[in-house]
N, C-alpha and C positions, 0 to 999 in steps of 0.2 A: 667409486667403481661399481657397488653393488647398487646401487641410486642408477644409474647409465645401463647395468647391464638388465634390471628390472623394466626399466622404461622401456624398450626394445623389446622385453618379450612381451609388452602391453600391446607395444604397437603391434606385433604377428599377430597376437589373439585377439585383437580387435580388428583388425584386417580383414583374418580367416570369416568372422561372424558379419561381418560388413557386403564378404564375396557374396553372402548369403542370402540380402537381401534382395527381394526381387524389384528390379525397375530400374535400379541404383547398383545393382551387386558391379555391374562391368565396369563402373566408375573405379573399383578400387581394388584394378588386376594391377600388374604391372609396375616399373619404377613409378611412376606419377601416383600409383594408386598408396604403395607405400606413405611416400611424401606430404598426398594428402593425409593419409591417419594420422603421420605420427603429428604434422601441424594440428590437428586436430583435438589427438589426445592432450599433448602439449599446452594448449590452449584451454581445455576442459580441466586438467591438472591446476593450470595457476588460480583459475578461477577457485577449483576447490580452497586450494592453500589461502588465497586472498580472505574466503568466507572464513576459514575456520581460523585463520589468524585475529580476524576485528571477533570472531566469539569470543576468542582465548583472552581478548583486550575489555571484552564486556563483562567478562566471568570477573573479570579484577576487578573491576570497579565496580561490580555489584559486592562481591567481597568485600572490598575496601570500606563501603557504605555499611556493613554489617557491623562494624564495630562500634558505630554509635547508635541512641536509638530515639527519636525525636520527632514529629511529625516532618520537619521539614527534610530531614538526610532521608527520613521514611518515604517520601512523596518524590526525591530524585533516586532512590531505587527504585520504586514503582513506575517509575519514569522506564530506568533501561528496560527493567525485564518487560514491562509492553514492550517498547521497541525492539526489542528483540525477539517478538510472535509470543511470549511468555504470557497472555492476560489474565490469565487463571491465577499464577504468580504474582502477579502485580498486584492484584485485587486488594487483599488484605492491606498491603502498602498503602496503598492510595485510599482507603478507607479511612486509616490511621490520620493519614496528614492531610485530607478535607476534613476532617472531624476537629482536628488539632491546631489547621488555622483555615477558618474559615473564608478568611478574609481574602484569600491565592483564589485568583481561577484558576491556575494553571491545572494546581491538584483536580478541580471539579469537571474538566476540562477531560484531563487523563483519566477520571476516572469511569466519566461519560462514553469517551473511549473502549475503556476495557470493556463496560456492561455491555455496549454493541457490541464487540467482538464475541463475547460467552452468551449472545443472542438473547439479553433481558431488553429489548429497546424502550420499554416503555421506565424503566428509573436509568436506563443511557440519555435516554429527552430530558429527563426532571434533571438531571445532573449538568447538564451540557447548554437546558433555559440558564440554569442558574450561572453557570461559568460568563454566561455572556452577559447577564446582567450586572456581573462584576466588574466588565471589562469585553467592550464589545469586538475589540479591535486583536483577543485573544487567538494566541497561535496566527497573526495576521490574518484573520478571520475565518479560521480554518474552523473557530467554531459553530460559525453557521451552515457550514458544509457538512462536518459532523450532526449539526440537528437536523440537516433534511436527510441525512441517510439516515437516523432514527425515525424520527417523525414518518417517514414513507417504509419502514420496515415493520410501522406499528399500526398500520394502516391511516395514517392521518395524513393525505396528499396535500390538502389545502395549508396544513400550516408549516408543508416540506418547504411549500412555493412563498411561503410566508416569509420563511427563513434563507431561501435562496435570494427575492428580492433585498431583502437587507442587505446579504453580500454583494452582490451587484450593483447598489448604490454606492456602496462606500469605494468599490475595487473594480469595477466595470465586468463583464462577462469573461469568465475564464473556461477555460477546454472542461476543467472538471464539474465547474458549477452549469456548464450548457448540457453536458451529457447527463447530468442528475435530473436538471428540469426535461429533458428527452425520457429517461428515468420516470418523471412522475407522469408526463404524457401520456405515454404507454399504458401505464397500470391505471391511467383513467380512461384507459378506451380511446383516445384522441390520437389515432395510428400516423394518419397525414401528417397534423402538427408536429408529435415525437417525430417522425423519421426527418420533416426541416431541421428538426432541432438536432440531432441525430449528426447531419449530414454536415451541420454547421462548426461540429467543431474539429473538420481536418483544418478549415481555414482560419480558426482562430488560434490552432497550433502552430500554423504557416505564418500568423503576423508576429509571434513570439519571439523575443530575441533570441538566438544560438544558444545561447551559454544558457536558455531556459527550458529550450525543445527539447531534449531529451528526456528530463521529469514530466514533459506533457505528452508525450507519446503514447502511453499506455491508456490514454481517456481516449485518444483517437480507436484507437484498438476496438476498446469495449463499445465507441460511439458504430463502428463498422459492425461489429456485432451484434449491438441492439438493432441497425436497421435487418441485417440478415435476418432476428427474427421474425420482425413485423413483417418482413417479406414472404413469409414462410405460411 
């Protein structure tokens, strides 16, 4: 009851601050305007509960993994806390279990990861060469996607493109590897080119199976974006 009678006074005060806004505020007088908030909030609520539910389930299983201590239980908690925006966290992890077996891309992999995320690209590239020479087919070749977003974060364009043809031989042109090479275009000055390239991957999201398009959408996004720049 106190759950129900909370929610409702969510919905009035966000209503009240909604009439407020200008362009939009007449959208949300009236029975309808109600209706829409409280769908709204409603909506914006479960999403919350959904996130902080799979935290609450990664908390555990980073915990869980704290009781042993090994490179490789080391290198699948290094694993969640990246994945869970943590790479600061991870680091040490994933130190531990590429030192401890050397022989895993995966760890060299995650690790090359993390140092891109905490902005060192240039031992994110050395980590992320070497993942792949262990294993080129790693993360389904995500690790050559990962080396030209180093590779071109560290200013070395030539060998981004170096590492995105590799992908592209083995996996044919994908929404995220076309908007990287748009990506390195651009920062080489080659405006026209980037923005083909740019432009090219609403339609290789559109040849995507369903059950795939929605993980590729977000490269359309940034592909719409990058050309907004060069238009600018």
């Amino acid at each position: 009851m106190l759950r129900l009678l909370a929610f409702f006074v969510g919905v009035f005060v966000a209503l009240r601050v909604l009439q407020l806004v200008p362009g939009i505020g007449w959208l949300f007088r009236g029975f309808f305007g109600f209706w829409l908030t409280a769908i709204g909030l409603a909506w914006g609520l479960s999403v919350l509960s959904a996130r902080w539910e799979s935290r609450r389930r990664l908390k555990r299983q980073i915990d869980a993994l704290g009781q042993v201590d090994n490179p490789h239980v080391r290198g699948k908690r290094g694993a969640l806390r990246l994945a869970s925006g943590d790479a600061r966290g991870a680091l040490s992890d994933l130190e531990a279990a590429a030192a401890g077996e050397p022989e895993v891309a995966e760890w060299a992999y995650r690790l090359g990861l993390a140092r891109l995320a905490l902005g060192d690209a240039r031992a994110a590239a050395a980590e992320l060469a070497r993942a792949e020479q262990l294993d080129a087919d790693c993360a389904y070749g995500g690790v050559q996607l990962a080396l030209a977003r180093a590779e071109l974060a560290r200013g070395e364009p030539r060998r981004a493109i170096d590492a995105l043809e590799r992908f592209e031989r083995a996996r044919d042109q994908t929404a995220e590897s076309a908007y990287l090479r748009g990506l390195v275009l651009a920062r080489t000055g080659r405006g026209p080119e980037a923005r083909a390239q740019f432009a090219s991957v609403s339609g290789i999201v559109a040849r995507t199976p369903q059950f795939q398009r929605k993980a590729q959408r977000p490269w359309m996004w940034r592909a719409w974006l990058g050309r907004l720049g060069l238009a600018r």
